[in-house]
N, CA and C of each residue as an Amber inpcrd file, in Angstrom:
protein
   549
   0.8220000  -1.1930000   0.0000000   0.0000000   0.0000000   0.0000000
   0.8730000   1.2660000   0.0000000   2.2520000   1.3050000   0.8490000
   3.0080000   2.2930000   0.8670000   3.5560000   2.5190000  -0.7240000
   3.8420000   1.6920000  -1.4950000   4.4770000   1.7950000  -2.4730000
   3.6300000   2.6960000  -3.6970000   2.0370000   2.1060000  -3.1860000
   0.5330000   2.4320000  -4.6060000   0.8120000   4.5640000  -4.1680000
   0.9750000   4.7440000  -2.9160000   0.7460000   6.2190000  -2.2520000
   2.0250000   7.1210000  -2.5100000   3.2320000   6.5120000  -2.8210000
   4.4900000   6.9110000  -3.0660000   4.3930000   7.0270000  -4.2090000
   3.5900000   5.9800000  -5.2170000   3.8440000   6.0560000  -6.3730000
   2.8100000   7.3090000  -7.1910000   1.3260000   7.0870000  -6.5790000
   0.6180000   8.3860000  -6.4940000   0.9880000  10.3170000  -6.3700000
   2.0150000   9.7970000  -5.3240000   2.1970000  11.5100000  -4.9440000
   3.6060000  11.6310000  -5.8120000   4.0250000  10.6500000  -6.1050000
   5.6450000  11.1920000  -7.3950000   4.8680000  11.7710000  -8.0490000
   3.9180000  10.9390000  -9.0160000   3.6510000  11.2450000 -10.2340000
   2.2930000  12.4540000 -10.0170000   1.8840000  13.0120000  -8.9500000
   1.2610000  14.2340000  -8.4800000   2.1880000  15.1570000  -8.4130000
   3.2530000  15.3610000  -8.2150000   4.2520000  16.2810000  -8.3980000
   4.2660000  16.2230000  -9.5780000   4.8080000  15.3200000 -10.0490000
   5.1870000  15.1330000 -12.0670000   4.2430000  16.2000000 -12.5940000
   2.6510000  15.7140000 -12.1720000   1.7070000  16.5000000 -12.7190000
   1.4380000  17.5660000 -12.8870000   1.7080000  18.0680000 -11.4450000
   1.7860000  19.5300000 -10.9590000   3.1380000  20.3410000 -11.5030000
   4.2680000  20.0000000 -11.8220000   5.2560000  20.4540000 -12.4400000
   5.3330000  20.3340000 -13.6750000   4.6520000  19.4190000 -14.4240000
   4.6730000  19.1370000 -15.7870000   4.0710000  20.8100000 -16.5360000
   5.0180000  21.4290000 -16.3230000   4.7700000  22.7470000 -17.5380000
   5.0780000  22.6110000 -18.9250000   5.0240000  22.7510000 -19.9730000
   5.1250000  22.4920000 -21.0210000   5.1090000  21.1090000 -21.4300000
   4.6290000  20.3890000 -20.6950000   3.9540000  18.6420000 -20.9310000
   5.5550000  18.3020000 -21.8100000   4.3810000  17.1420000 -22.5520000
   5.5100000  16.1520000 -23.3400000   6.7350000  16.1260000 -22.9700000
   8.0640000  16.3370000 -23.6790000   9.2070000  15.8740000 -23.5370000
   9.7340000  16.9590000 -22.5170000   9.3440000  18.0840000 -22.1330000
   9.5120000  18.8760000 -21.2890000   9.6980000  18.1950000 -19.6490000
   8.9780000  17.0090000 -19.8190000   8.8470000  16.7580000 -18.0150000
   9.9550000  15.6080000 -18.2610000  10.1530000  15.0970000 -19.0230000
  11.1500000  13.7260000 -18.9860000  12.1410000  13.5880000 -17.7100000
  13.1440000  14.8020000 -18.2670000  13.9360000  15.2910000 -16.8090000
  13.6460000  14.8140000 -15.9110000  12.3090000  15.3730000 -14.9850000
  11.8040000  15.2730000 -13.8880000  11.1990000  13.8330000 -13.3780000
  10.4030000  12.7770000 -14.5450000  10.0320000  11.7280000 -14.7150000
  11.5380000  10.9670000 -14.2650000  12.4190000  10.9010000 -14.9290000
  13.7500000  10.5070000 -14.4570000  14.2140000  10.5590000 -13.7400000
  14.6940000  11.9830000 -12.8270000  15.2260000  12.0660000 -11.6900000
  14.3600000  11.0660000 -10.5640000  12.9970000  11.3210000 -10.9600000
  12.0960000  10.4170000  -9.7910000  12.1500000   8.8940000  -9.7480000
  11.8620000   8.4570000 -11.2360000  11.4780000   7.5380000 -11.2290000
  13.2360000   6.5240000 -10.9150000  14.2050000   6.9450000 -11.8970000
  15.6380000   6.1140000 -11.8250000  16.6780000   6.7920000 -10.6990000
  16.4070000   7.8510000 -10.7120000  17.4430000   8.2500000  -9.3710000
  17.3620000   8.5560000  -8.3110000  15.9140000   8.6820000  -7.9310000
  14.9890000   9.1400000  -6.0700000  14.8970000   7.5680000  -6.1390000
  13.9030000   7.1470000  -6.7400000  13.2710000   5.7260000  -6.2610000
  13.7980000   4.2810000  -6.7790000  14.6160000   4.5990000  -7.7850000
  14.8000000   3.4660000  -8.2820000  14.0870000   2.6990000  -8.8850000
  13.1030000   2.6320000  -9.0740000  11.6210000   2.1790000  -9.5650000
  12.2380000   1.0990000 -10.7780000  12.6270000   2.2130000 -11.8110000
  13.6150000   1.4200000 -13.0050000  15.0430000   2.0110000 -13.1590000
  15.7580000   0.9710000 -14.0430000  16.9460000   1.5340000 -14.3190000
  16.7880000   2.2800000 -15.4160000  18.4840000   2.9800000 -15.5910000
  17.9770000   3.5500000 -17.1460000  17.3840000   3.3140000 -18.3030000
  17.9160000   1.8990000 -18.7020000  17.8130000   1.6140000 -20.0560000
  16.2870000   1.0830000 -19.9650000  15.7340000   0.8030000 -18.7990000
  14.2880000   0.3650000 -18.7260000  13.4600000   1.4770000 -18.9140000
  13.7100000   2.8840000 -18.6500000  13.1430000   4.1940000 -18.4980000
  13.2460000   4.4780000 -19.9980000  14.4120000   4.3550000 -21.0170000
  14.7790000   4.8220000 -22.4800000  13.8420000   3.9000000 -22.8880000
  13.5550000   2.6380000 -22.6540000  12.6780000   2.0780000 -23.0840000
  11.1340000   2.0450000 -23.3270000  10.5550000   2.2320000 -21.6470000
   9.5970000   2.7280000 -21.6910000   9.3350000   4.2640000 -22.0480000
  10.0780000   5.1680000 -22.2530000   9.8760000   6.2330000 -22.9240000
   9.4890000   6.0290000 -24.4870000  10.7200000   5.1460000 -24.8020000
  10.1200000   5.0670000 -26.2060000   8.6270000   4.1290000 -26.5480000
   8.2750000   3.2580000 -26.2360000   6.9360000   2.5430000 -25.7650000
   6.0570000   4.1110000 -25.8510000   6.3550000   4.8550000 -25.0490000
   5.1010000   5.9720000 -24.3350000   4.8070000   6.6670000 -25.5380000
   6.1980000   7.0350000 -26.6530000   6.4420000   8.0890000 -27.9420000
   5.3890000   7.0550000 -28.9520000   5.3750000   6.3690000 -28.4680000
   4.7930000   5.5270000 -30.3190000   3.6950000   4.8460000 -29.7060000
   3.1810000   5.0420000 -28.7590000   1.4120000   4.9420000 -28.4200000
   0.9570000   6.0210000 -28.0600000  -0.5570000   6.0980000 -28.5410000
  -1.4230000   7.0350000 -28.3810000  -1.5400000   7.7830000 -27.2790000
  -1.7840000   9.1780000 -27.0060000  -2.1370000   9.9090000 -25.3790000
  -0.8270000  10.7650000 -25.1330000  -0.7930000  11.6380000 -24.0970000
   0.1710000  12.2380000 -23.9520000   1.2320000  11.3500000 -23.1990000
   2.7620000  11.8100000 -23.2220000   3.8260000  11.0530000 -23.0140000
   3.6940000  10.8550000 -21.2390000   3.3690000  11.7530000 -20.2880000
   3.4980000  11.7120000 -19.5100000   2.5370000  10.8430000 -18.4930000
   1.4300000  10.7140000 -19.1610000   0.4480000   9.6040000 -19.1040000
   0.8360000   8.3590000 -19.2680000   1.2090000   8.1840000 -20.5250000
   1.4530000   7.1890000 -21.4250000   3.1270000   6.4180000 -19.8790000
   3.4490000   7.2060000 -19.6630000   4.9790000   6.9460000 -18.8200000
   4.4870000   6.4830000 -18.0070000   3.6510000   7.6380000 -16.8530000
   2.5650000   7.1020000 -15.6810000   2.2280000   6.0340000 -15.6720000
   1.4200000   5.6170000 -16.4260000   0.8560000   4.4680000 -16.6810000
   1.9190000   3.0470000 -17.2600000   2.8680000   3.0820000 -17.6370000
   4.0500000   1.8860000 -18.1130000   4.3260000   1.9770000 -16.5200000
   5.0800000   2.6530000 -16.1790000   6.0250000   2.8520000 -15.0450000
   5.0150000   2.0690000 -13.4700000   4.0200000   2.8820000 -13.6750000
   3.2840000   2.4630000 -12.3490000   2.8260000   0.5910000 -13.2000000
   2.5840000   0.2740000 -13.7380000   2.2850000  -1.5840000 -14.4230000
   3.3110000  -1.9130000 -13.6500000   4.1930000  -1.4290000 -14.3350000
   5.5170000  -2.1330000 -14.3270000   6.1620000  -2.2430000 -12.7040000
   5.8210000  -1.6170000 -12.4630000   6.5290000  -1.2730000 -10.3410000
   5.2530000  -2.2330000  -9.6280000   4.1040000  -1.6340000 -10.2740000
   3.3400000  -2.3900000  -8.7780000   1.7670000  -2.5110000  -9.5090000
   1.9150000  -3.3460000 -10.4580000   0.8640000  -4.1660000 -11.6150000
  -0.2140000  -3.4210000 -11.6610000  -1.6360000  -3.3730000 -11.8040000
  -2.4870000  -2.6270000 -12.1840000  -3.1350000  -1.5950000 -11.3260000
  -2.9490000  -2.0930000 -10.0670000  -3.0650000  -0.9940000  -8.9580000
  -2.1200000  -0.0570000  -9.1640000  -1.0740000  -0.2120000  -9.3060000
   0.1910000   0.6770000  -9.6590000  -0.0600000   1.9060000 -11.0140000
  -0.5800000   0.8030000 -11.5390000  -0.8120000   1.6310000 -13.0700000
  -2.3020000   2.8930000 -13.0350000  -3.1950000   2.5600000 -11.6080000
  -3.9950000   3.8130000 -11.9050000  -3.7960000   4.1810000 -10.9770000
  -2.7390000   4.1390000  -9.5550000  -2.3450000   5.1180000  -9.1670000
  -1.2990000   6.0670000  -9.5560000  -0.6240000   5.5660000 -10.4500000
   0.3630000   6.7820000 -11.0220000  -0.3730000   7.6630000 -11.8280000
  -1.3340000   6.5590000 -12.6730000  -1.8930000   7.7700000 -13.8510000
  -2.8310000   8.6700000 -12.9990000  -3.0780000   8.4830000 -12.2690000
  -4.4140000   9.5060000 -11.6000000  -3.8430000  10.2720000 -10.8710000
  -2.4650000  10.1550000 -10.4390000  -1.6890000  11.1880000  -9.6440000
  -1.1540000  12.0200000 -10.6060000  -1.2100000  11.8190000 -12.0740000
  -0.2790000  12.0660000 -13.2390000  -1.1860000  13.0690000 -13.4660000
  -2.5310000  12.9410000 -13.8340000  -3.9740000  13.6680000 -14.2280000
  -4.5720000  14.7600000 -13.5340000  -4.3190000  14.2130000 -12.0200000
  -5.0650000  15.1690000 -11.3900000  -4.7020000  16.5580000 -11.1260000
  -3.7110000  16.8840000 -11.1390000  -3.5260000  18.4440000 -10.8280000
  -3.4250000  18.8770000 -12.2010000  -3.3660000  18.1730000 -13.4740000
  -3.3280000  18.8620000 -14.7130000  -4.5860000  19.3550000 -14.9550000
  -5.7640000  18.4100000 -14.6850000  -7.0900000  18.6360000 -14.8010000
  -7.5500000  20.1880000 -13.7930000  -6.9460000  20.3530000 -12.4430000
  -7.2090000  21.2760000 -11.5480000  -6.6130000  22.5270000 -12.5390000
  -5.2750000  22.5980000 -12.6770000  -4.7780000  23.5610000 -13.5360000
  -4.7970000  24.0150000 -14.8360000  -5.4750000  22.9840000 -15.7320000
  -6.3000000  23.6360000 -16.9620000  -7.3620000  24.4000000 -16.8970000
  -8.2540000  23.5830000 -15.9390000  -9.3180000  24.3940000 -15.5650000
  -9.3110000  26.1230000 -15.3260000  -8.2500000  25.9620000 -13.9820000
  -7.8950000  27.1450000 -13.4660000  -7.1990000  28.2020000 -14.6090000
  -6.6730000  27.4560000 -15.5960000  -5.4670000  28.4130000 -16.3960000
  -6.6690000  29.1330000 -17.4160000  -7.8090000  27.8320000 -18.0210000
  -8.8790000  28.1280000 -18.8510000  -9.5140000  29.6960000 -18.4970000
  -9.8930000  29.9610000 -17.1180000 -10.3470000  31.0910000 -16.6770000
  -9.7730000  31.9140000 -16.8630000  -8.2660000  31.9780000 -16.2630000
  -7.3860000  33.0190000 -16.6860000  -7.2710000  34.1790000 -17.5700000
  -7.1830000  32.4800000 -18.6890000  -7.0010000  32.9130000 -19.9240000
  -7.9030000  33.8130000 -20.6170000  -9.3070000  33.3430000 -20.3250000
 -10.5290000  34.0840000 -20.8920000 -10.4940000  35.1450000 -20.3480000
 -10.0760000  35.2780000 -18.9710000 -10.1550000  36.8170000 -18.4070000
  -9.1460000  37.9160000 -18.9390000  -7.7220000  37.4320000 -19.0330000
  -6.8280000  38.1570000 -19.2030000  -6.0090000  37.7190000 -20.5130000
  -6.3350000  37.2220000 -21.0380000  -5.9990000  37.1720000 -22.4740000
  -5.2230000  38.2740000 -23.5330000  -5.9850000  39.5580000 -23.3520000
  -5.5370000  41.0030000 -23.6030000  -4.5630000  41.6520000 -22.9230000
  -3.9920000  40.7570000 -21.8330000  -3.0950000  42.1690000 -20.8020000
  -1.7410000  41.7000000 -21.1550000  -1.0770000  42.2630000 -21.6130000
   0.3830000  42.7850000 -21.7570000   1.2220000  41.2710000 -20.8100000
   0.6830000  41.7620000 -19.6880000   1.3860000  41.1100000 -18.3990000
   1.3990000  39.6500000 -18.4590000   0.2710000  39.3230000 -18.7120000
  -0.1340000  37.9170000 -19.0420000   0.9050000  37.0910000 -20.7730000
   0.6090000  38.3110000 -21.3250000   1.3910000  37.6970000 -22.2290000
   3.0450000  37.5180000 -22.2930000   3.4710000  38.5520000 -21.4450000
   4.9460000  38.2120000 -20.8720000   4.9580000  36.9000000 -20.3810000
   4.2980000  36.3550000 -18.6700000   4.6380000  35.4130000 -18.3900000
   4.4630000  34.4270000 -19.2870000   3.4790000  34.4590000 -20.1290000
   3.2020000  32.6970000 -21.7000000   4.5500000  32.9410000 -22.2930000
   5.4320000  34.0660000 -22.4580000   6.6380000  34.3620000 -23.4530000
   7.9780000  33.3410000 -22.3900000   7.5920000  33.8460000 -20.7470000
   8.7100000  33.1030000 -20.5400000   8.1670000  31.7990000 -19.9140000
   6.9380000  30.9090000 -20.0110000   6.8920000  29.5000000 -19.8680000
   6.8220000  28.9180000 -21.2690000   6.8420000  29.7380000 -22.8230000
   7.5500000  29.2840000 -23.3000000   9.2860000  29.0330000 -23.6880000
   9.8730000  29.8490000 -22.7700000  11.1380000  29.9260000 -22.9880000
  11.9450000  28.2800000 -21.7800000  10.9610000  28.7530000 -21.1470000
  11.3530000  27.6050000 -19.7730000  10.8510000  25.8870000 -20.4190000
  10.0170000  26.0040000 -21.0520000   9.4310000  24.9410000 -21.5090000
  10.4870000  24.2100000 -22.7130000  11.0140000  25.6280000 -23.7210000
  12.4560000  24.9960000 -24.4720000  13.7320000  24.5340000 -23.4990000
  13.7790000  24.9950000 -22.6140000  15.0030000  24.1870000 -21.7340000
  14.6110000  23.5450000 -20.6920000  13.3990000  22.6860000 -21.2290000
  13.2290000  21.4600000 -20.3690000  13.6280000  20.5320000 -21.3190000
  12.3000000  20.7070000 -22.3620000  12.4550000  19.8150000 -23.7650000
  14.2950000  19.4170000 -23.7720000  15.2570000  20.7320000 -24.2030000
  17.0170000  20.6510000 -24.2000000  17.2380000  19.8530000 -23.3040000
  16.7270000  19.6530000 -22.2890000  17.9110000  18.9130000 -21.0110000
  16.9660000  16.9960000 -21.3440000  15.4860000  16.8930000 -21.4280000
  15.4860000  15.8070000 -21.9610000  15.8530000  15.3460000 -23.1940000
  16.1150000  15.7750000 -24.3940000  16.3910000  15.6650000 -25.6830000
  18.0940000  15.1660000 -24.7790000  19.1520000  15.4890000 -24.0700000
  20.2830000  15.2360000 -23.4800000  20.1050000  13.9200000 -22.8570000
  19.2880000  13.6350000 -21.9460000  19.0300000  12.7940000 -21.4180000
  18.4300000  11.4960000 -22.1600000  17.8340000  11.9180000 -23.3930000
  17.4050000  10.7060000 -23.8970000  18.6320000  10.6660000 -25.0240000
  19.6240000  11.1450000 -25.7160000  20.4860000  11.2130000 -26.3950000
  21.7290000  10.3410000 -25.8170000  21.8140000  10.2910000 -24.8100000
  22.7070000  10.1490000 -23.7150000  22.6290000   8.7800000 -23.6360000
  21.4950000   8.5960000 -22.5860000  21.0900000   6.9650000 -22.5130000
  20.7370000   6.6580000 -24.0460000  20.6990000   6.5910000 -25.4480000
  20.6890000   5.8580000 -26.4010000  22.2190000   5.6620000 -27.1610000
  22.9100000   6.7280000 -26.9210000  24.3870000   6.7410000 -27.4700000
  25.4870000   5.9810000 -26.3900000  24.9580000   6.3920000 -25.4180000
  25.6750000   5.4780000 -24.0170000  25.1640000   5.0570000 -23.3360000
  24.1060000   4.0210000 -23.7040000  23.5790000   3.1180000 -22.7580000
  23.0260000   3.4470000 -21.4210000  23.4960000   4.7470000 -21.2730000
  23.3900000   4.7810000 -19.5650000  24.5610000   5.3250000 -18.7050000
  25.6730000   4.9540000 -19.5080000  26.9450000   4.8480000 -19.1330000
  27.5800000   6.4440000 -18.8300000  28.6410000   6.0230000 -17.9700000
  29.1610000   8.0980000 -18.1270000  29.4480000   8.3480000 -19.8410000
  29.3130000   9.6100000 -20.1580000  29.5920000   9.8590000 -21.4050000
  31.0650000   9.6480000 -21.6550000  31.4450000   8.4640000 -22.1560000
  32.8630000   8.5990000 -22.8110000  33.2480000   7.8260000 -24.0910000
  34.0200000   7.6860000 -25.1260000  34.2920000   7.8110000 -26.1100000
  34.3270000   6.5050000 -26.6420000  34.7090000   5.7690000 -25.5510000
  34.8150000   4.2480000 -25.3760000  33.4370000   3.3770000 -25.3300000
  32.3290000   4.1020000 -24.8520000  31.2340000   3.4670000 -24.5200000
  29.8520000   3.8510000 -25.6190000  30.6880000   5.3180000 -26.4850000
  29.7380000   5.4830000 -27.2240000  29.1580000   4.3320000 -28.6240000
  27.9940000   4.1230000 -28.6290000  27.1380000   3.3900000 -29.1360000
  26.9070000   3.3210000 -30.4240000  27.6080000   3.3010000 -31.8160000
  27.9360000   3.8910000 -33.0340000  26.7490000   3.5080000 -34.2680000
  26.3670000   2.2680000 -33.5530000  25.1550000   1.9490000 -33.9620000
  23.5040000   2.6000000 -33.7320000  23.4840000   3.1670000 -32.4810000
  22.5450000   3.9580000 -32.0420000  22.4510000   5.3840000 -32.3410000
  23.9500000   5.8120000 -32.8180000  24.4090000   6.8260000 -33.5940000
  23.9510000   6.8710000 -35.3650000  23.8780000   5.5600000 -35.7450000
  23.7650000   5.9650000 -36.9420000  22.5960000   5.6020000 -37.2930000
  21.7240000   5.2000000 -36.4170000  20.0080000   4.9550000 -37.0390000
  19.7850000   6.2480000 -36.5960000  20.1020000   6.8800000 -35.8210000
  19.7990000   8.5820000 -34.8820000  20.4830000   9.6260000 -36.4390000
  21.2260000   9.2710000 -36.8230000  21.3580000   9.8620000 -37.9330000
  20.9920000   9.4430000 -39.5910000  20.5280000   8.5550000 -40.1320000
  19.7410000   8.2580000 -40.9600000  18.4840000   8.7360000 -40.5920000
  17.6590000   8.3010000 -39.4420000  16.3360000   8.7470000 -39.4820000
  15.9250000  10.0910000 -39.1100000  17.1550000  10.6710000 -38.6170000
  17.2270000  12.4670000 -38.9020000  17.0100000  13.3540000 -40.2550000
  18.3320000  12.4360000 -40.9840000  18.2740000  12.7980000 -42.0230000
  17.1470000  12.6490000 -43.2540000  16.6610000  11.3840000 -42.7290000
  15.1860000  11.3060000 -43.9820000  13.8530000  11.8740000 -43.3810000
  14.2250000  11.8420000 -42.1780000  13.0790000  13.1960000 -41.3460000
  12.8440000  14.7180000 -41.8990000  14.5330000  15.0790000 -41.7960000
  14.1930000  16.4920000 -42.3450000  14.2280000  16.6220000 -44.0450000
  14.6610000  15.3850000 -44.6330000  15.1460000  15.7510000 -46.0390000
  13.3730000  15.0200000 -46.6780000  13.4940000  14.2970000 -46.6280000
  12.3270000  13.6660000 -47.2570000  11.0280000  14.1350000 -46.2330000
  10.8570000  14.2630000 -45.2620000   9.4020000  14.7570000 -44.5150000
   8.5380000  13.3640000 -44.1160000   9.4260000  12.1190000 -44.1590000
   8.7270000  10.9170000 -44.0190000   7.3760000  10.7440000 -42.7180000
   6.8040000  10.1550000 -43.1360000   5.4110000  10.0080000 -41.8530000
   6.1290000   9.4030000 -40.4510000   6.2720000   9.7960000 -39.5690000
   6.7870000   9.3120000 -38.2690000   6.8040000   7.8450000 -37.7220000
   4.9930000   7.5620000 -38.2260000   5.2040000   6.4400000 -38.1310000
   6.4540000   5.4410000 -38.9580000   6.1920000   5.6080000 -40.6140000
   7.0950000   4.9770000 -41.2310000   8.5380000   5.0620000 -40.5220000
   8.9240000   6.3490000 -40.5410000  10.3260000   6.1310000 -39.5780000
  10.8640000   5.3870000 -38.5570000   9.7980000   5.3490000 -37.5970000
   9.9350000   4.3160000 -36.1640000  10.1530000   2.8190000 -36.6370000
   8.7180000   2.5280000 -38.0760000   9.5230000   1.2880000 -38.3780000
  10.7440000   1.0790000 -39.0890000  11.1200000   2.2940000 -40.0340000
  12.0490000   1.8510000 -40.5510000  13.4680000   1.8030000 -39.6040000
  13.5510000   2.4630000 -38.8920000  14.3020000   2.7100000 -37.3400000
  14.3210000   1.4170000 -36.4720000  13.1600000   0.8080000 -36.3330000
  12.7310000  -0.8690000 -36.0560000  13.5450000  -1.6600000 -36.4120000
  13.2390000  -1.5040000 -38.2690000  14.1220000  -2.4450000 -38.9320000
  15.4360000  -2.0760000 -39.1200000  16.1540000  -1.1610000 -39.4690000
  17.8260000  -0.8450000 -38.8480000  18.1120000  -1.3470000 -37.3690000
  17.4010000  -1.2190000 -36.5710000  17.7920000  -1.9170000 -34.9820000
  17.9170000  -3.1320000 -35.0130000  16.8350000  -4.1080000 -35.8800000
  16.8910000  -5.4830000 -35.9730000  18.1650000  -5.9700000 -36.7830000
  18.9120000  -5.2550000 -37.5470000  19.5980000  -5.8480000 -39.0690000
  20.7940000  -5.3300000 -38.1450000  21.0600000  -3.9780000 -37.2470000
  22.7450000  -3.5400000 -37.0720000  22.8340000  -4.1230000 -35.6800000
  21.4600000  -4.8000000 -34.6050000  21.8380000  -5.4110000 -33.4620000
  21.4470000  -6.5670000 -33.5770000
């Protein structure tokens, strides 16, 4: 029971801090989940991240919900997600009003200028963190451990990302099938 209430109030923080959602909270999902609690290791977290990217719903849900299965089986899985939900639901609400009220004021539109600025250097520090654990396993960053194979599907499917405009989905599989053929 201690574990369903621990796992509840992480991912109630997650929720409540999750500003600029998606890849923005990763960071924070991490520090909690692989380095406060241990819950998973890295390469289980790169994993289920990627799982969360290529199913439906938002990522932080989608995490909530792997992470809490995976720690403490289906009880686990709707207490994370409902700790994940609930203060987002309180704070849309609340932001919804806001917004309708003050929409026009100067002031208001400063602070949206800098939670979008804060929201790009969350996204930066997870885009690091997930770069990191796929090029080095996990490992300290060094030269010896970098991953050359994880390097070069990360750069093919960059490159036909931005050059060709391929459908995302197609990429993931074709990214699939380079993982299967170079590991």
């Amino acid at each position: 029971m201690k574990l369903l209430w621990e796992m509840f109030f992480t991912f109630f923080k997650i929720g409540l801090f999750s500003i600029g959602g998606g890849y923005a909270i990763i960071p924070m999902i991490h520090e909690q989940v692989v380095l406060t609690y241990h819950w998973l290791s890295a390469q289980e977290f790169t994993d289920i991240i990627t799982i969360s990217q290529m199913t439906p719903g938002p990522l932080a849900i989608n995490t909530s919900t792997f992470v809490g299965m995976r720690v403490g089986g289906i009880a686990g899985a709707l207490c994370a997600t409902a700790g994940c939900i609930c203060m987002g639901v309180v704070i849309s609400c609340g932001l919804y009003r806001m917004f309708s009220r003050f929409s026009g004021s100067a002031y208001f539109a400063e602070i949206l200028k800098g939670l979008k600025a804060s929201s790009l250097g969350l996204i930066a520090s997870a885009a690091v963190i997930i770069l990191c654990l796929a090029f080095f396993g996990g490992a300290a960053a060094s030269t010896g451990s970098l991953e050359l194979r994880a390097v070069l599907i990360f750069l093919v499917t960059l490159v036909i990302s931005r050059k060709f405009k391929l459908n995302p989905v197609l990429l993931m599989i074709l990214a699939g099938v380079l993982g299967a053929v170079l590991y």
